[in-house]
N, C-alpha and C positions, 0 to 999 in steps of 0.2 A: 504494500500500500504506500502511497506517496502522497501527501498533502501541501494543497496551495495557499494563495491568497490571490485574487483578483487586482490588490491594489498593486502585488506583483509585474504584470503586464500591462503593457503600453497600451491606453487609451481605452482596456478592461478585453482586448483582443487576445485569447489563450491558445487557439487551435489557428495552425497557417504557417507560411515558410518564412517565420519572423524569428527575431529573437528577443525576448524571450518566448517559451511555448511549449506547450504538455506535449501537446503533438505535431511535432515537425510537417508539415505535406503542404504538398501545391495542389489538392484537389480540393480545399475548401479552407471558408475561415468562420471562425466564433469568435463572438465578442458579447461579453453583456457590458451596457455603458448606463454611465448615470450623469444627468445634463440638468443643470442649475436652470430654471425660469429664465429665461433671454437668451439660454448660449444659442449662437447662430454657426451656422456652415455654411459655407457660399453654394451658388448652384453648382452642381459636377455633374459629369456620366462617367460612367463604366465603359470600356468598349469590347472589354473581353468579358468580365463575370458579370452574372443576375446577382442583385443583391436582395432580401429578402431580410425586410425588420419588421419587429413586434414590439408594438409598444406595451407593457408590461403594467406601467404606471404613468399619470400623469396623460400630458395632450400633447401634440407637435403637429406640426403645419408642415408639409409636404407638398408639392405637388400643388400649390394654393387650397390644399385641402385642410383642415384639422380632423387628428387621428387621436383616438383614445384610447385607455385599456381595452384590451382587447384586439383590437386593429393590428393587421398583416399586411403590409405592402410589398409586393414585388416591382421590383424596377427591373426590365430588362437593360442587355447593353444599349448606350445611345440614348439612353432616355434619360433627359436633366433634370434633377430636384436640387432644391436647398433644404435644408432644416434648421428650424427653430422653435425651441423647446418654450411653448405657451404658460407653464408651469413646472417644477423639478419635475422631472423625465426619466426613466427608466426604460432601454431598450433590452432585446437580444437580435443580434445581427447575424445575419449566415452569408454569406460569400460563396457563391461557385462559380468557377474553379477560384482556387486561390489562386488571384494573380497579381504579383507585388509591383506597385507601380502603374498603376489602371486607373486612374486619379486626373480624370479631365476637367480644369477649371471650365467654364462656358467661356471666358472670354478670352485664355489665354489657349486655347488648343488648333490653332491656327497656325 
């Protein structure tokens, strides 16, 4: 048995071809994250993995949507959102494939 801590891993990401990580692989990534009321992310896409979050706790604006507990989104590649956490936030993110460096700003990927 081996045991962690969350606050160990960058940005709450444990599974993926990062370092730190339980499990090394390029076929996928996990993250649970936790996001203070306001934090923002600029808009991005993907162009190689689907990224797939859940919001656990709390609300976030997506896609000009608001998402609550409960809420699933799937973004395929290509498809740009931003996020902003309407209240403290709580996600789990899944990544497939895990692909490091797949981080298109909207206005810088030209």
């Amino acid at each position: 048995m081996n045991e962690f801590n969350l606050n160990d891993f960058v940005r709450g990401w444990f599974v993926g071809g990062f370092d730190p990580s339980i499990i090394k692989t390029t076929e996928v990534e996990v993250a649970v994250q936790s996001f203070e009321k306001g934090a923002f992310e600029a808009e991005h896409c993907h162009k190689v993995a689907t990224e797939i979050t859940v919001i656990v706790e709390g609300a976030a604006k997506m896609f000009g949507k608001v998402y609550t507990a409960g809420s699933i989104i799937e973004i395929k590649p290509g498809e740009y959102t931003s996020f902003e956490a309407l209240e403290d936030t709580k996600t789990v993110v899944v990544k497939y494939p895990g692909a490091l460096n797949d981080k298109y700003l909207k206005d810088c990927d030209k």
